[in-house]
PLY file of the C-alpha trace (Angstrom):
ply
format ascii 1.0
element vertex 427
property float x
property float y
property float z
element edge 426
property int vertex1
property int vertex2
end_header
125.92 139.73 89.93
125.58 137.92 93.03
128.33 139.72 94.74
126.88 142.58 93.72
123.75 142.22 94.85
125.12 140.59 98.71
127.41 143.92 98.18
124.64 146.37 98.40
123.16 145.11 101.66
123.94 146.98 104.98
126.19 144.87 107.14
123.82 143.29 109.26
124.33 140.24 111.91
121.74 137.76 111.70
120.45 136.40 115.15
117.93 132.94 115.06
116.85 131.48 118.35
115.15 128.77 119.09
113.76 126.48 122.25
114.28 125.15 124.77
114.91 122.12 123.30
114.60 119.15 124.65
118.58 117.27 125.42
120.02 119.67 123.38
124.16 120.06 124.32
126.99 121.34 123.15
128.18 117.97 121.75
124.63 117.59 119.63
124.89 120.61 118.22
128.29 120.31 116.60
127.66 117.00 115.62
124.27 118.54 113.52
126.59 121.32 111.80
129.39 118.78 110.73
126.08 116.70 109.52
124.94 119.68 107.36
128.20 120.37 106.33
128.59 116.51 104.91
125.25 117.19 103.38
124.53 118.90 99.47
121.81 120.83 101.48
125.19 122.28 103.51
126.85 123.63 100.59
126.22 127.06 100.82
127.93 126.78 104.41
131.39 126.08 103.10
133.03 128.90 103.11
135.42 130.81 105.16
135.97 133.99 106.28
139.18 136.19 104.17
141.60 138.56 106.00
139.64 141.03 103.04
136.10 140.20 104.83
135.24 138.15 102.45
133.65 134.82 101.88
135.84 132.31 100.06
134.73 129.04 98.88
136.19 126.01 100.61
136.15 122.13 100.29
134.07 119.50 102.75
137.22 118.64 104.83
138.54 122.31 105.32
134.74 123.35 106.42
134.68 120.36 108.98
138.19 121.29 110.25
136.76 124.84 111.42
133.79 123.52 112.20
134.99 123.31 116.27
135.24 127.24 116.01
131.15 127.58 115.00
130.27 126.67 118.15
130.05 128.57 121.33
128.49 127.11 125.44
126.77 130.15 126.81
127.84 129.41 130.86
125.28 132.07 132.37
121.91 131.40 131.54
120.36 134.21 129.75
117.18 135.67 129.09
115.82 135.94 125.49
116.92 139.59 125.22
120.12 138.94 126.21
120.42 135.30 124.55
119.90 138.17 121.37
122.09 140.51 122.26
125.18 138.36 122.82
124.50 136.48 119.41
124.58 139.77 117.35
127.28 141.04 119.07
129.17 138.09 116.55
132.21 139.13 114.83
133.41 136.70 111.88
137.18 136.48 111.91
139.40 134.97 109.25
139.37 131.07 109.28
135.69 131.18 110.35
132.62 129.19 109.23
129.68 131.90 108.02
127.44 130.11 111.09
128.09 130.41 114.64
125.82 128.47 117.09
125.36 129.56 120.52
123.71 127.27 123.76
122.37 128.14 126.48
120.25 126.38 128.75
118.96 124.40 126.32
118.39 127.29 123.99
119.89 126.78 120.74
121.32 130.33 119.05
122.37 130.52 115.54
124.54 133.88 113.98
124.42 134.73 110.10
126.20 137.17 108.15
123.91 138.82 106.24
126.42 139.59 103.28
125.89 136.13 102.41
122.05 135.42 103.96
118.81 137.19 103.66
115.87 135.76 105.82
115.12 133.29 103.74
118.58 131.82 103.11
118.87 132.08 106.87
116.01 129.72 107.63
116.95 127.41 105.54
120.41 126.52 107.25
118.43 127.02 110.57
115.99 124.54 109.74
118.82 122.48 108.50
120.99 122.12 111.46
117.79 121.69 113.66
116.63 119.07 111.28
119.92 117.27 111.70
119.82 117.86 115.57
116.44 115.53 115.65
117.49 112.68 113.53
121.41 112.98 113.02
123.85 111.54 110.16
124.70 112.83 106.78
121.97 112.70 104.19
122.55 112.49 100.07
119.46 115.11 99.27
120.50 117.11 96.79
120.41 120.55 96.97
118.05 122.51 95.03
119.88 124.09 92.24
121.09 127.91 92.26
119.51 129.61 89.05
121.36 131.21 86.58
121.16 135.39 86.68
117.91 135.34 88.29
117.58 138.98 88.64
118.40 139.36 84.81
115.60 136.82 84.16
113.14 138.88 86.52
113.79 142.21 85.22
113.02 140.62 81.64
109.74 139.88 82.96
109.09 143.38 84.48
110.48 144.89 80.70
113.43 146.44 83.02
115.78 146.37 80.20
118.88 148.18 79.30
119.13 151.97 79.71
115.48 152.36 80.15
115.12 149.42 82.53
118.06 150.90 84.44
116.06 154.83 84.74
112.83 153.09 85.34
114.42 151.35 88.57
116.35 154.11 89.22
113.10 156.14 89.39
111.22 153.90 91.14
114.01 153.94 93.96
114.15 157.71 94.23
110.51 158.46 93.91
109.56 155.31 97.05
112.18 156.89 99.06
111.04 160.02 98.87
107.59 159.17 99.31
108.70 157.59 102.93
111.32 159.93 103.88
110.85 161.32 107.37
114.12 162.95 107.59
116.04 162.11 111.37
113.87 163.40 113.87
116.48 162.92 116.77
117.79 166.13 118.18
121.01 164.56 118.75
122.90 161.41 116.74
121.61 158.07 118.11
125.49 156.47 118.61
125.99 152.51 118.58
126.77 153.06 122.07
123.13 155.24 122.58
121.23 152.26 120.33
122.87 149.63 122.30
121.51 151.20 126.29
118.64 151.94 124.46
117.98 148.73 122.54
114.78 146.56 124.27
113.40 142.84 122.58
110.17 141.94 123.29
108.93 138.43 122.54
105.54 136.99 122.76
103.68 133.50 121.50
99.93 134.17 120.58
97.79 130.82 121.18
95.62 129.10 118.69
92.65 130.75 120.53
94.41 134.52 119.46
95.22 133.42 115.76
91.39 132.17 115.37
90.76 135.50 116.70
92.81 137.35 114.34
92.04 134.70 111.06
88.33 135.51 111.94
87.89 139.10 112.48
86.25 140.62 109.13
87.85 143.72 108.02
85.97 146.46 106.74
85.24 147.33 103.00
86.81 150.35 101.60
84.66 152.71 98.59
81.72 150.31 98.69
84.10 147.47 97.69
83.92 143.63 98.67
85.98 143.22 101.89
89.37 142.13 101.10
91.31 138.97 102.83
94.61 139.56 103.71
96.71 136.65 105.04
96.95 135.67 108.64
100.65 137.22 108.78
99.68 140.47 107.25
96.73 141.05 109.56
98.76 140.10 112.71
101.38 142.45 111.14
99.23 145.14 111.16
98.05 144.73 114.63
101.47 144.84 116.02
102.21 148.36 113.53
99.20 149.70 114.96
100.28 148.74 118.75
103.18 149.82 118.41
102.12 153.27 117.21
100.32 153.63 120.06
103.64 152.73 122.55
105.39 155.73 120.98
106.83 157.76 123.91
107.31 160.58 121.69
105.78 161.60 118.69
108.38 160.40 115.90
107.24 158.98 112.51
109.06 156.01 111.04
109.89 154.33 107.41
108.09 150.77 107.30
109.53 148.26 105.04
108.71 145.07 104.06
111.08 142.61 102.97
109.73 141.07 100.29
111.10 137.71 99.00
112.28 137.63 95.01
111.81 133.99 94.72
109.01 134.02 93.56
109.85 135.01 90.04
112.54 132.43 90.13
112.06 129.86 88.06
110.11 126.71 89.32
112.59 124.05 91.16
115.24 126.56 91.47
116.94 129.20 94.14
118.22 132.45 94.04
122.12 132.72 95.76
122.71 135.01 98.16
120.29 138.17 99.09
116.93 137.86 96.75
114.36 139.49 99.30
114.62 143.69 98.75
112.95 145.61 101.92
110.44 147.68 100.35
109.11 150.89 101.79
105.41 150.37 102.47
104.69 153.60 103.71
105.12 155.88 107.66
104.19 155.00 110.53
102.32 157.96 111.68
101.09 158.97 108.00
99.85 155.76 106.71
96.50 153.56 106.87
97.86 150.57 108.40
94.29 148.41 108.73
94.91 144.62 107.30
93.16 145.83 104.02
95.56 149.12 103.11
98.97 147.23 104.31
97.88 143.81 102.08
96.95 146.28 98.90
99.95 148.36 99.24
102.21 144.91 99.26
99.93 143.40 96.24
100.75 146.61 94.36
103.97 146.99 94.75
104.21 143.34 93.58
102.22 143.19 90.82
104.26 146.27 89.56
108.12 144.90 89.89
108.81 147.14 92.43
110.61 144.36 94.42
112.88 143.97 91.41
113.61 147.29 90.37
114.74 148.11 93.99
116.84 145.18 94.04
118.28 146.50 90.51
118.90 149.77 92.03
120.59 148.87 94.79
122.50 146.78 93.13
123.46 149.50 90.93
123.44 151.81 93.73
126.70 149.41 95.21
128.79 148.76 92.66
128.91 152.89 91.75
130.03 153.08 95.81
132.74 150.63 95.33
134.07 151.87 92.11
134.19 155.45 93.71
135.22 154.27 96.82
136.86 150.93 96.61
138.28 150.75 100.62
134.93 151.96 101.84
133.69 148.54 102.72
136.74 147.61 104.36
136.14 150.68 106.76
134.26 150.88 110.20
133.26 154.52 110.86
133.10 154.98 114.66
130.43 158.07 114.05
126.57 156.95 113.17
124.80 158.13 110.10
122.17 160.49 110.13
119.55 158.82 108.33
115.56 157.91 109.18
115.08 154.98 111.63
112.79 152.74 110.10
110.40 149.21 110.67
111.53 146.36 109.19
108.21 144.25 109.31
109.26 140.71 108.61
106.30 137.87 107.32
108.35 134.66 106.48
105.62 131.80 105.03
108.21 129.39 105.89
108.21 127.58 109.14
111.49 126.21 111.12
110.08 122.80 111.91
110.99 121.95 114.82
110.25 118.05 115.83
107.74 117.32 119.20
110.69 115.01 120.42
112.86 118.67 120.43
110.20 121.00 121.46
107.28 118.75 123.25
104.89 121.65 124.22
105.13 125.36 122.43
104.49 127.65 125.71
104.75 131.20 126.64
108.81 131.51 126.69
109.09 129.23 123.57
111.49 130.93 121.16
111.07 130.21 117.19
112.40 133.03 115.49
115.18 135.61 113.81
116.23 139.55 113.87
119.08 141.28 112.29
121.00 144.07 113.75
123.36 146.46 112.03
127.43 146.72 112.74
127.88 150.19 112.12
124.34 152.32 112.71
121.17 151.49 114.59
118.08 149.51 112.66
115.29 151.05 113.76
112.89 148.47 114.84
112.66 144.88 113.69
109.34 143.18 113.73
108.79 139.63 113.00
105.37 137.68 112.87
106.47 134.00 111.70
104.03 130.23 111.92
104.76 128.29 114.81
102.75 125.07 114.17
99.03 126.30 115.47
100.31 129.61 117.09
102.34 132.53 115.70
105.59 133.91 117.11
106.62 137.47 117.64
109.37 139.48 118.01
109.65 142.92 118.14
113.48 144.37 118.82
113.48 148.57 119.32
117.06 150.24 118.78
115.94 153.53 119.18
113.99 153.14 122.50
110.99 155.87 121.20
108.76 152.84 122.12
107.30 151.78 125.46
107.34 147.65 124.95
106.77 147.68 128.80
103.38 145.20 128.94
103.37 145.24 124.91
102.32 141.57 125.27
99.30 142.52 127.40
98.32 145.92 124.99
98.62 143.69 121.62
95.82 141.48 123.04
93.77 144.01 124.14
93.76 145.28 120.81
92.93 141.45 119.11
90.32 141.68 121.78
89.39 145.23 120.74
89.52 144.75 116.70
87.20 141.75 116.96
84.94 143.54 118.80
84.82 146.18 116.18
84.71 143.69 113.45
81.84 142.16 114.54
79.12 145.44 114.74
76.97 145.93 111.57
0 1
1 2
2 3
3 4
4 5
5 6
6 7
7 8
8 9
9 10
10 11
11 12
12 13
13 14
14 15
15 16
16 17
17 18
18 19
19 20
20 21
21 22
22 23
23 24
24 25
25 26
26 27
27 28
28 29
29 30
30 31
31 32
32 33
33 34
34 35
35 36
36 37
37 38
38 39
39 40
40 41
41 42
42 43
43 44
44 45
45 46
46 47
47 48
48 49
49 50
50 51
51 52
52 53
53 54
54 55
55 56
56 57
57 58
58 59
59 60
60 61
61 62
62 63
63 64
64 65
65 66
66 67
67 68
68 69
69 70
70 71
71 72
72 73
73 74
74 75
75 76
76 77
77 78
78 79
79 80
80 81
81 82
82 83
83 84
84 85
85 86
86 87
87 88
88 89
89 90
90 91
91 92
92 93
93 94
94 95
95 96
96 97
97 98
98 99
99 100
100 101
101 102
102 103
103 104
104 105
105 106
106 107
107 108
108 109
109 110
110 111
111 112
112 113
113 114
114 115
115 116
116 117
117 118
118 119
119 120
120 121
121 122
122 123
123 124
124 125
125 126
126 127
127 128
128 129
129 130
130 131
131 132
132 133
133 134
134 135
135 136
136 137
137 138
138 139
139 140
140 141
141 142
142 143
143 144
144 145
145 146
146 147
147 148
148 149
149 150
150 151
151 152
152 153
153 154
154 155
155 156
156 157
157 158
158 159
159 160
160 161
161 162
162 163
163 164
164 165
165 166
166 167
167 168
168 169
169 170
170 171
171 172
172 173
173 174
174 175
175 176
176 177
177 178
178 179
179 180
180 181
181 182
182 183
183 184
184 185
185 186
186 187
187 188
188 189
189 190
190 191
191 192
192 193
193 194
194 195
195 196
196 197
197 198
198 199
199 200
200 201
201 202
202 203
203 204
204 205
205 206
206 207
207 208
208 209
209 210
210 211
211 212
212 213
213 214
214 215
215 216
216 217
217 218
218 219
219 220
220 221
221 222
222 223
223 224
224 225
225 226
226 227
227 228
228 229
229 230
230 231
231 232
232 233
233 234
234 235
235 236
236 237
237 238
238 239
239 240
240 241
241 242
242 243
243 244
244 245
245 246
246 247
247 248
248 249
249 250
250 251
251 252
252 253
253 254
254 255
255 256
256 257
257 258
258 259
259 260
260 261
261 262
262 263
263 264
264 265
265 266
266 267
267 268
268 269
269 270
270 271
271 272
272 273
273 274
274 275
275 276
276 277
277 278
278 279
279 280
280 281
281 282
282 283
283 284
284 285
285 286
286 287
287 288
288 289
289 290
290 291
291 292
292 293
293 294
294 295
295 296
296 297
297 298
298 299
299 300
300 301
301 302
302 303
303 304
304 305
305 306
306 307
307 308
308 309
309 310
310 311
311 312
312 313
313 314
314 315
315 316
316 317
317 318
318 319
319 320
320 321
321 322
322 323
323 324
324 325
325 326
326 327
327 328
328 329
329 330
330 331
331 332
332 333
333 334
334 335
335 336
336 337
337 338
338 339
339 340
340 341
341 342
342 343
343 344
344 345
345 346
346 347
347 348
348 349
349 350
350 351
351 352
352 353
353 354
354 355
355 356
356 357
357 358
358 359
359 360
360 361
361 362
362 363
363 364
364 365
365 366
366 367
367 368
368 369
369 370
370 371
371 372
372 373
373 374
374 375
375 376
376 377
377 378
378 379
379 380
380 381
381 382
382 383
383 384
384 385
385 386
386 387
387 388
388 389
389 390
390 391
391 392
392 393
393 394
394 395
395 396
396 397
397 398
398 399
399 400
400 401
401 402
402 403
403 404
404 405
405 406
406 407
407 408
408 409
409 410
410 411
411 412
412 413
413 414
414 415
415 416
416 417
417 418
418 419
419 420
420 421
421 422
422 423
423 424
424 425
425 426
């Protein structure tokens, strides 16, 4: 079932920067993958790429003997954007590692395959390697132990069983989707080549004295109700939504998603393999209430109901009928773009990369802790991410479709923190 499930996602690139760091060089940061490769933690790294596109499983020694090929010196020094762009450009070939670590200027850039990764799974080898960066050698931590059919075990708990469980999921796939559809609203097709001119990444760190903000602005109660608390990530999520709604340069509505991570129905002290965390359509854009209170209800619902788990049945479903019908199809790299609605990925990991204050000293303005995907074969839409960052939060927001302004986004998003406290604070 795993391969089914890493089957069904789109194949996506994943890009995780981080820095600068402090001494970083090329020579540290090979010696901190062969560490995590030496390391139970590292297991889920040894693999190798097939001539199929595959991922076959490897020993320790034939991982550390392709190990020299997983890393790559950046010569020019890059901005962020670019630092991005050249990371997801990343094509595995056969004989590679599933990681590829890029520096630059004492920026450290990691690429992920996402057949293999979802965000979560991702972070974890990032804060791996960086962990082994700051104090290096081989460790004997075990690694925490995969559980066995997870998704079987979560649709139990949902009652998603047999044929009933499979139409159940089935409906709750159709009838989200078309709840959210907004149909492609581009009078021509966006090409890779169009996404790619197009494509702008905006970064920005918000200081202690902007989270406070955020953390203590009050949010308003809805049908005489007791005001609701969402978390910190969902309310800074929903300033950046509503920012960004007001940077459209044309009026085009959008799909937002959520990925949502399964784990949480895994059993205690154990992992899921592979892709556990389905991206959920929350609602549009344009159509949708997207205060702190609305997007944090809408997530709790959706929750609370399975929905998470019935999508990732679906989909799962949805993939293996695709490669029974068409069993090359994966193989295959159509040079024309699907027509289908750009949506907002809006990303709120709860895990932190740690990253030591003998690495990163002081967390300033062009500090870089964070991760975006982009697709091979058809434009993403737009990626938000709003992720910890000791006492500040970090966020990125990466536009393939350029219908966005992100032109002074920075300065608009805290004039709207600004603005939304304000607000908060009258009777």
């Amino acid at each position: 079932m795993t391969g089914l499930r890493n089957l069904g996602y789109d194949d996506l690139t994943i890009c995780y920067i981080l820095g600068p760091l402090s001494g970083l060089t090329p020579e540290r940061a090979l010696t901190a993958l062969k560490d995590v490769l030496r390391s139970p933690r590292g297991a889920t790294l040894l693999r190798l790429r097939t001539r199929g596109r595959r991922w076959r499983r490897v020993d320790r020694p034939t991982a550390l003997a392709a190990s020299a090929h997983a890393l790559e010196t950046v010569g020019t020094v890059l901005d962020r954007a670019a630092l991005a762009a050249r990371v997801l450009e990343t094509e595995f070939v056969p004989g590679e590692l599933p990681v590829r670590l890029f520096v630059n200027d004492g920026m450290l850039a990691l690429a992920l395959p996402h057949s293999l990764f979802d965000g979560t799974g991702a972070t974890a080898v990032v804060s791996l390697v960086v962990e082994k960066i700051g104090v290096p050698g081989a460790d004997e931590i075990p690694a925490v132990p995969w559980a066995k059919a997870p998704l079987r075990a979560a649709m139990k708990r949902f009652g998603l069983r047999g044929v009933a469980g499979i139409r159940s999921a089935r409906d709750t796939f159709r009838s989200r989707t078309a709840e959210t559809d907004t149909g492609y609203q581009l009078s021509e097709t966006l090409t890779i080549a169009d996404s790619l001119a197009r494509t702008r990444t905006v970064s920005m760190v918000l200081t202690p004295e902007s989270v406070r903000t955020i953390a203590l602005t009050p949010e308003k109660a809805i049908d005489g109700r007791r005001p609701a608390r969402p978390p910190l990530s969902v309310k800074t999520a929903s300033l950046v939504l509503r920012c960004l709604r007001e940077s459209e340069r044309e009026p085009m509505d959008f799909r937002v998603v959520v990925p949502v991570d399964a784990r949480r129905w895994v059993a205690k002290g154990f992992d899921a393999e592979g892709n556990f965390s389905p991206s959920v359509p929350m609602g549009r854009l344009l159509a949708d209430d997207w205060s702190a209170t609305a997007m944090a209800e809408r997530i709790s619902a959706a929750n609370k109901s399975g929905v998470p788990i019935a999508w990732l049945l679906a989909t799962t479903l949805i993939a293996l009928k695709s490669a029974v019908r068409h069993p090359l199809a994966t193989r295959r790299s159509s040079p024309i773009a699907p027509r289908i609605p750009f949506e907002i990925h809006v990303s709120l990991p709860t895990t932190e990369v740690a990253v030591s204050e003998a690495l990163m000293p002081r967390v300033e303005a062009d500090t870089f802790v964070g991760g975006m995907p982009a697709h091979r074969h058809l434009p993403l839409g737009v990626w938000i991410e709003v992720a910890p960052l000791r006492d500040h939060l970090h966020v990125i927001v990466r536009d393939e479709t350029g219908v966005f302004d992100l032109d002074g986004f920075d300065r608009r998003l805290h004039d709207m923190i600004a603005t939304t406290a304000e607000a908060g604070r009258r009777p």
